[in-house]
N, C-alpha and C positions, 0 to 999 in steps of 0.2 A: 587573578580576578575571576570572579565567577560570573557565571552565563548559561543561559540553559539553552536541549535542545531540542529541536521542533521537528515536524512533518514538513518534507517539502516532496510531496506525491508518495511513492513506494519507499520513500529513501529518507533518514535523519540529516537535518542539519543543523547546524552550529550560527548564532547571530554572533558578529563578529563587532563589539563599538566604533564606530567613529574613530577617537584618538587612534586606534590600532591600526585603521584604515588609512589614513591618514599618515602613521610612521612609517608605514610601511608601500605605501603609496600603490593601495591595493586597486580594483579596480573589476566592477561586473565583468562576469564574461571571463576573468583574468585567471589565470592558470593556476594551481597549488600543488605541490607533494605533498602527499598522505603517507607517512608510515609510523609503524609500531619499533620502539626503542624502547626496551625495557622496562614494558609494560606500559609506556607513557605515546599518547600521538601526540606526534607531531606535526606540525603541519606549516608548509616552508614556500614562501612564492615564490615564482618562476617567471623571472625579469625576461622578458625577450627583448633580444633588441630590434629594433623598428626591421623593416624589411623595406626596400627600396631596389628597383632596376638599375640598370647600370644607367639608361639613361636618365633617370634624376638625377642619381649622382655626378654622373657628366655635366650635366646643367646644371646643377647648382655648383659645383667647381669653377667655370665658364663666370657665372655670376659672378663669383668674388672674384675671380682674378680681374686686379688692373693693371695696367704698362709700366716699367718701374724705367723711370730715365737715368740712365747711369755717367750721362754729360758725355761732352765731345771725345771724343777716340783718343787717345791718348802714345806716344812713342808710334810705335810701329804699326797698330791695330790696324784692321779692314773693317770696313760695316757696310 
């Protein structure tokens, strides 16, 4: 697909459509690798995965868990 590119201050940039935005579930702000391969750029996202403390993921672990009843004691058991 062709696409032209622009001024954005001292630096060239690239309009990237929609659809491609979209497949690739791009996002302002969102990271990219730039590099040259054989004469060709390319240019590759960089999925980060969320980032979270230990304490949300504690709490939310806490959330889903619920009490699993496993019925009265059985043979020899203690509870």
């Amino acid at each position: 697909m062709k696409t032209q590119i622009g001024r954005w201050g001292n630096s060239l940039a690239i309009r990237i459509p929609k659809y491609i935005v979209d497949e690739l579930a791009l996002t302002v702000n969102g990271e990219v690798d730039c590099r040259l391969e054989n004469g060709l750029l390319i240019i590759q996202p960089i999925h980060q995965l969320g980032k979270y403390s230990l304490q949300q993921l504690i709490s939310q672990e806490l959330q889903d868990e619920k009490e699993i009843d496993w019925g009265e004691p059985m043979g020899e058991e203690e509870w």
